[in-house]
C-alpha positions, -999 to 999 in steps of 0.1 A, spaced: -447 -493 151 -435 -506 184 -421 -540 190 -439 -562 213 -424 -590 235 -448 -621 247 -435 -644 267 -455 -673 264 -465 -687 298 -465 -726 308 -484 -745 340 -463 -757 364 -468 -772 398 -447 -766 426 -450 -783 457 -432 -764 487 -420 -787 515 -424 -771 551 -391 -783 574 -388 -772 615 -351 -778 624 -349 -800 594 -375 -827 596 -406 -818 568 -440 -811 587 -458 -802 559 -464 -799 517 -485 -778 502 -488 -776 462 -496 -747 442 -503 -748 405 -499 -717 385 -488 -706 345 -454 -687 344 -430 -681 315 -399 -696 335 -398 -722 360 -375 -706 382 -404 -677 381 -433 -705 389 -411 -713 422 -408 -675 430 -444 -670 433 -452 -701 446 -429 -689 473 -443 -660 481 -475 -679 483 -466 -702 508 -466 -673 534 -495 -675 539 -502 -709 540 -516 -721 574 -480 -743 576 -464 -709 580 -461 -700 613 -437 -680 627 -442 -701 662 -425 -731 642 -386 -735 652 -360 -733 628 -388 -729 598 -373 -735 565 -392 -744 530 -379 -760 497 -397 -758 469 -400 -788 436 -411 -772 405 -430 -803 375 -443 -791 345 -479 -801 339 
């Protein structure tokens, strides 16, 4: 008999702010299920490049991202 791991996943929403040289542009929000919050912010990261706000004509493009539970 093996032992089996679930890791029970949760919805989160996280809304990823879009800066150029500081001052925010854009947000997009993303909503997802992900066992950790600090993995719902991962993807939701790696998401947002390919958002139409990513564009590597921007100067000084930066992103922050605000992870809520739903």
């Amino acid at each position: 008999m093996r032992a089996q791991s679930h890791a029970s996943l949760h919805d989160f929403t996280v809304d990823i702010a879009f800066f150029s040289g500081g001052e925010q542009y854009a947000t997009q929000s993303y909503t997802l299920r992900a066992s950790t919050w600090f993995s719902a912010e991962q993807q939701a990261l790696q998401m947002s490049i390919n958002s139409v706000y990513d564009n590597p004509r921007i100067p000084d493009l930066s992103r922050s991202a605000t992870v809520r539970s739903v």
